[in-house]
Each structure stands twice: as C-alpha cells, then as structure tokens.
N, C-alpha and C positions, 0 to 999 in steps of 0.2 A: 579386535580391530588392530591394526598393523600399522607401523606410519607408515609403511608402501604402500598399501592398500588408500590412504587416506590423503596420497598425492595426488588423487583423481581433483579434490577440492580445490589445490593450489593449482590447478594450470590455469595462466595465465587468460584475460578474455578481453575481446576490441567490439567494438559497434560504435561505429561513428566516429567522435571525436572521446569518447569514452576510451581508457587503456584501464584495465583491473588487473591488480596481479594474482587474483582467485577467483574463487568462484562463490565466496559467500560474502552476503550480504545482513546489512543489519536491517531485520524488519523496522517499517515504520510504527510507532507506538505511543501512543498520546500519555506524557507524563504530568501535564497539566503544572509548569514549575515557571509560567512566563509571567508575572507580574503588571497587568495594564496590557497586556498582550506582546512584552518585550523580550526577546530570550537574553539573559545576562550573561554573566561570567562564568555562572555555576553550568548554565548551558553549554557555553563553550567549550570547557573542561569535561563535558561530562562526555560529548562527541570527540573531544580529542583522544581524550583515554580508549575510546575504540580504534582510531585509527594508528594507535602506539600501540594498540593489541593486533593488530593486521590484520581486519577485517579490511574487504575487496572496495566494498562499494558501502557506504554509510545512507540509509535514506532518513530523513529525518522522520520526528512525531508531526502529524496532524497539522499543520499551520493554514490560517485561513486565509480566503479569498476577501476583499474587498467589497463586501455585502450587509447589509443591517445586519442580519442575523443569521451570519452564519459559522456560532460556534454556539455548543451550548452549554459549557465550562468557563468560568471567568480566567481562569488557568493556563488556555489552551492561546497558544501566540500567531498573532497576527501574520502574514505576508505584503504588508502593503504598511504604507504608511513610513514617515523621517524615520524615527524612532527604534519600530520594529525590526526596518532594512538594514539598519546600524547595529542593530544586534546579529542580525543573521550575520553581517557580513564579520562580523568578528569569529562567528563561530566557521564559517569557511576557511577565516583565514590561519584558525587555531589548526585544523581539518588538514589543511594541506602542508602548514610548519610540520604536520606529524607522517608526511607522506600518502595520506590517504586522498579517498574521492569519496564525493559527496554530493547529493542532489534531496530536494526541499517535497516535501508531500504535500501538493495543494490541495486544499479542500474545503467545502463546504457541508454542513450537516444536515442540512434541509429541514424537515418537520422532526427530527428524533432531539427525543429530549434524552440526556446523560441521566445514566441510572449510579452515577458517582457524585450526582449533586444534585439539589432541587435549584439551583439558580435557573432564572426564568429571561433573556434577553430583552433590551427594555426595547427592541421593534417585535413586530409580526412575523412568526417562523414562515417561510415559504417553502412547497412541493408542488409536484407538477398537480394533484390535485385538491389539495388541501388535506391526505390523508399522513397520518404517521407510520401506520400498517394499515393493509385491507380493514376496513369498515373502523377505522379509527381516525373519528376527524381531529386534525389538528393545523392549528393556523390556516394561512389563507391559499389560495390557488395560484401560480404565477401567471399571469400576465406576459403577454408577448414582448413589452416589452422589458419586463423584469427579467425573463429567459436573456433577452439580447444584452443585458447590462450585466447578466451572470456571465455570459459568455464573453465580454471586452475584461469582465474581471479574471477569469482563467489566464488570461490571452495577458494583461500585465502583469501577472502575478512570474508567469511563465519565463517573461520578458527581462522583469526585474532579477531573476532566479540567474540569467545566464549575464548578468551589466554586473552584478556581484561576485560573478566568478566560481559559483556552482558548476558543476559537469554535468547535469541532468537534470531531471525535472519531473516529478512523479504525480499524476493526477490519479484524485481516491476517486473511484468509481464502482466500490463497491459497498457489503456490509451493509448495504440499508440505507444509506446516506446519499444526500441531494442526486447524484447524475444515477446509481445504484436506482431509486427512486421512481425516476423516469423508463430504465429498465423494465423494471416489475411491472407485471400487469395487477396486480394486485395494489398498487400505488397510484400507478399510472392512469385514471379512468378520463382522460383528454379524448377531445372530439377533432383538434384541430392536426395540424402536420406534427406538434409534433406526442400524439398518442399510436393507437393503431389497434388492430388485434395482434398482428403480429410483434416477434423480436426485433427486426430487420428496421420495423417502423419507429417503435419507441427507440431506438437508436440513437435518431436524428440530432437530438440535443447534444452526445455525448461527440456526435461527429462532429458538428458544430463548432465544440469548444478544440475538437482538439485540433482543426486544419486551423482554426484561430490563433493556438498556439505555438502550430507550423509555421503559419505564416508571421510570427512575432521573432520566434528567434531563429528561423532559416535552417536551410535543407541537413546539417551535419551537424546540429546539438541535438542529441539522441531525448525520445523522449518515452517515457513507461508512464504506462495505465496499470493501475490495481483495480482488479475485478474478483469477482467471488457468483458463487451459486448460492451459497448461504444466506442469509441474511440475520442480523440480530435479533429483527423480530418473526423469524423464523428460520429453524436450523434448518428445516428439508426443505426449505423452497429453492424450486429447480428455474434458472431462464429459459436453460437449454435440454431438453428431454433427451436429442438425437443427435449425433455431428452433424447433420443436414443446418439443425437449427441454431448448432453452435459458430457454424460458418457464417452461416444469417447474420448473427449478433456480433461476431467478432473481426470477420474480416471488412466489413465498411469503416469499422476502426482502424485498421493497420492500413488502409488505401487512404483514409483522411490524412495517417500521418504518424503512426505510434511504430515505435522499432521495436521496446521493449514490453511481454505484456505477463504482467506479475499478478497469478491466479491462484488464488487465496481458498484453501483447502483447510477444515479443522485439522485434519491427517493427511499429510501429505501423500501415503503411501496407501491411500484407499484410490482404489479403479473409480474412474468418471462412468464408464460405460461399462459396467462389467458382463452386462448381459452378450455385448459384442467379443470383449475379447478375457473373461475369466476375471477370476477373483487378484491375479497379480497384471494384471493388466494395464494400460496407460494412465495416469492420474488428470487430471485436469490442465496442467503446463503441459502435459505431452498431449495430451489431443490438439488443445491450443496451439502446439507450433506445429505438430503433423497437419494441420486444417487451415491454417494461415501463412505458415512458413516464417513466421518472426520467431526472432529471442524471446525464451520464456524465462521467467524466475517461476519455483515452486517454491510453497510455504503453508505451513501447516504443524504446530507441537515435536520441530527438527531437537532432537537430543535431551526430550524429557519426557517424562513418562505421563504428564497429565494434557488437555487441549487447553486452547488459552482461553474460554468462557470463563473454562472454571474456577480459576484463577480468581475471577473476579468475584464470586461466592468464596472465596479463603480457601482453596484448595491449592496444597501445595506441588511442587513436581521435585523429580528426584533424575538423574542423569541416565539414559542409556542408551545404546548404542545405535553405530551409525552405519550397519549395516543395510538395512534397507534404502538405505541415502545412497551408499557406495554402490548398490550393485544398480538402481535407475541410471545415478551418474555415469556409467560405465558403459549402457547402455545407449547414451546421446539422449537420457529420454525427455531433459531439460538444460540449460541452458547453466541457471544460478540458482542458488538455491539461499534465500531467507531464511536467517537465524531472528528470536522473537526475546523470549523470556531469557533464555539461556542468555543473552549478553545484557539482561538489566541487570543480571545478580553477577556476573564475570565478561568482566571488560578486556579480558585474555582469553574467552575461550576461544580462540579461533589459535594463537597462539598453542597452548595447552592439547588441541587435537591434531594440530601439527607435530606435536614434539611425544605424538602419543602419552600425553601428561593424565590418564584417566582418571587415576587415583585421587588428581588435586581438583576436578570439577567441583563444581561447586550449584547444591541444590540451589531449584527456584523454591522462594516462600513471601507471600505476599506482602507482606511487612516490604520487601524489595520495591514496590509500588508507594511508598511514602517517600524517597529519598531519591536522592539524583547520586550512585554509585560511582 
C-alpha cells in the first residue's frame, strides 16, 4: 500500500452541516468506562486523543436513551439526564479543542442482556415482543404507549446531542438491539401497526423515531442510522434476502429523514448479493446507497485480520492491509468507511496510514478492552 494510493481515504467529505476532512471514521464501541452512567475526564481524553490522531468523524460508544431499562451494563453512559449531559458536553468540547467532529450513538438495548456482565436492570427489559431472540422470552412486550415514550426519548436525546454542540447524531438500529428488534421477524411477533409480515411493515417504529428526530433538530443537522443484517443472536440472520426487500426496509428510512446510513458487515469486503453480481461484488453500504441514494458508511474488521465477535471470546487481531478498502473506495462504492478495534489499541492509526507508517501499527489484543487507551 502506497500513501498515494491511500489518499483515496483523506479526501475531504460534506452532508449537511457536517465538513469531514477524511473519510474515516471511528466506529461506535461500547467501553463500558461511565460511572453511574457519567462519562468523565478519562472519556474525554480518550475521544480527544482520536481527534489529535485525525480521525474524520468520531462516533461515540453506546450511550442510552432515557428509558427504564435500556442499557444492560452498569458501565455503559447515559444520554439524558444534569449529570450525564455535563459530561458529554465536556467530551465535545475536548473533540473540537483537538479539531475534530463528533456525533453521540443513541441507543437502547431492548430484551439483550450483555454477555460482558450478569448485571440485571432493576426495571423490566422491554421488546416489541417480549422476546430476546426467536423463541427466547425475555422481559415484557411494549405497549403502545411504551413505543410512543421510546420514541419522544430518541427525539430528546437527539435534541440534546445538537443544544451540546455535537455535529451529528447516530441512531443504533441494529445488532439485535431495541429498534434492530422490531426489524426482525424473528423478534418481532406484533399483531398491531407496528409488526407485519413484511420488512417494510416492521419498519414503522424505527420510521417513527427517526422523522421524530427530524423534527427535534431540523432539516441540516445530518443524521446516520446504524443497521446490520447480522444480528448477535444470530450471525446469518438476513432482513433483506433481495434488493427489492432491501429498498422496502431501507428507503422509508431515508424519506423519514436519515442522510447518513452506516451498514454494519462482520467483513466488510464480503458481496451482499453475490449471487447477483459475483463473489467481489457490492457489500452492503453499496447496495444501500445504489437502492437509496444516501451516504453510506461501511464497516466491518477495516485493517485487521480477525472480525470483532471474536474479540470478544479473546481472540486477538494482527494488522493488514488495505487494499481491498482502496480499490471499493475508488470505485465510489461507499461513502465512509468505519475503523473499530484498530483505534482502541492506536489512537494514531489514521495518522500512521496516512504517513504509510505500516511498520509501527499496532496489533488488537483484548487485554485493549480493560482500559480507555
């Protein structure tokens, strides 16, 4: 790999009121390091040392929405609340003293309980039907109006994200997790508006929250959904079989209101539809922006050699290259591309593959996952 070659990643990018001066991005990634649901100082420092590495766009880890229960790590930080907001807001303000941009990962967990802790929430987990996975009950079924107070909760959380001086706003909707949830048919087993047989139909919710969130911070604060085919409680589960059904599911999203739509691949460089167009064929951000016409981010094990599961069973990864990265990017075939592991273990690598610095990468090893680097 070349640094000419790897000038594909620095070209500059705009959507909205967004300016990025690359094109990568730090995946969001739950560190679990917030105390009472606060992020501190050590947070702040640890997002600044990215944006002093010149990474594009910084999305934060996990932070929740304003619900009983919806985190299921005592670790994992809040988005709502005096407290919490005082924390984020310092970590913005660390974020842009260093040049960089940043926007917050809303989210709720729904029925999935953290396979990183047995802590148990002291309310009732909620899903759209009381399941955690297919035929796995877990906690209670939402209620209509539970959905409408998750959905005013998206919509402040979203609100608060742009009064604090965030640049964006990232809703998790996929993985398995609460809006992910409603997606799946498999989770999904609702009779009312908002189940269905169809993708198109289980949608609803997810449209819901996000023209809610449209309408919260108005038409030119850009705003990205994270979605996945995968799911944690199961790797091959598909939404979308076909582009026909991938349109279904995705474009009432981007007509509710999402600019940006960051589509979550173990491998980034594995074909969505390979039976259509071959074994190197579109990944999933290319289908998604060829069938929607929005900004996509891709993401998926970018500049290491193991997927991020495994990680989590103590598997380590080791650095290489980014060829297969450079020749999609080259192609238009995504937008941004999601860095994960690689910057919890190097706070420069975005730095360091700019300056073709190969040599001094630096492996992932899960030991990385105890400490805020």
């Amino acid at each position: 790999m070349s640094s000419l070659s790897a000038d594909i990643l620095f070209r500059p990018f705009r959507v909205k009121s967004l300016d990025l001066k690359n094109r990568i991005v730090m995946a969001p990634m739950t560190r679990s390091f917030a105390p009472n649901g606060v992020p501190g100082e050590a947070n702040a420092a640890y997002y600044k040392r990215r944006a002093e590495g010149e990474v594009g766009l910084i999305l934060s880890e996990g932070t929740v929405i304003d619900r009983p229960a919806s985190r299921n790590d005592p670790g994992i930080p809040f988005f709502h609340g005096e407290a919490a907001l005082a924390g984020w807001k310092r970590v913005i303000d660390a974020v842009h003293g260093a040049g960089g941009r940043m926007g917050p990962q809303i989210w709720h967990v729904g029925s999935v309980a953290s396979f990183m802790t047995e802590w148990v929430p002291d309310a009732p987990v909620e899903s759209p039907s009381g399941l955690a996975a297919p035929d796995k009950p877990r906690g209670e079924t939402m209620t209509e109006e539970a959905i409408a107070d998750t959905v005013a909760a998206f919509a402040s959380a979203a609100a608060n994200a742009k009064r604090l001086g965030f640049d964006t706003v990232e809703i998790h909707g996929a993985h398995g997790y609460l809006i992910d949830q409603f997606f799946w048919s498999g989770t999904n087993k609702r009779t009312d508006r908002y189940g269905g047989a169809t993708i198109k139909e289980r949608s609803r919710l997810a449209a819901e929250v996000i023209a809610a969130i449209r309408s919260a911070v108005g038409p030119d604060f850009p705003v990205i959904l994270r979605v996945s085919q995968w799911k944690q409680q199961d790797y091959k589960a598909r939404l979308a079989e076909t582009p026909a059904q991938m349109t279904d599911w995705l474009q009432p999203l981007v007509d509710a209101g999402v600019d940006v739509l960051h589509c979550s691949q173990r491998r980034f460089w594995e074909p969505e539809f390979p039976e259509l167009d071959g074994e190197h064929g579109l990944n999933f951000a290319g289908w998604a922006k060829k069938l929607t016409g929005a900004a996509t981010i891709s993401v998926g094990s970018v500049g290491l050699s193991g997927d991020v599961m495994a990680a989590f069973s103590g598997e380590g990864s080791t650095p290489t290259g980014l060829e297969r990265l450079i020749e999609r990017m080259e192609r238009d075939e995504f937008d941004l591309i999601a860095v994960g592991r690689a910057l919890i273990s190097d706070p420069q690598w975005a730095m360091k593959i700019r300056a073709n610095d190969r040599r001094n990468l630096k492996d992932f090893n899960v030991s990385a996952l105890a400490e805020l680097v």
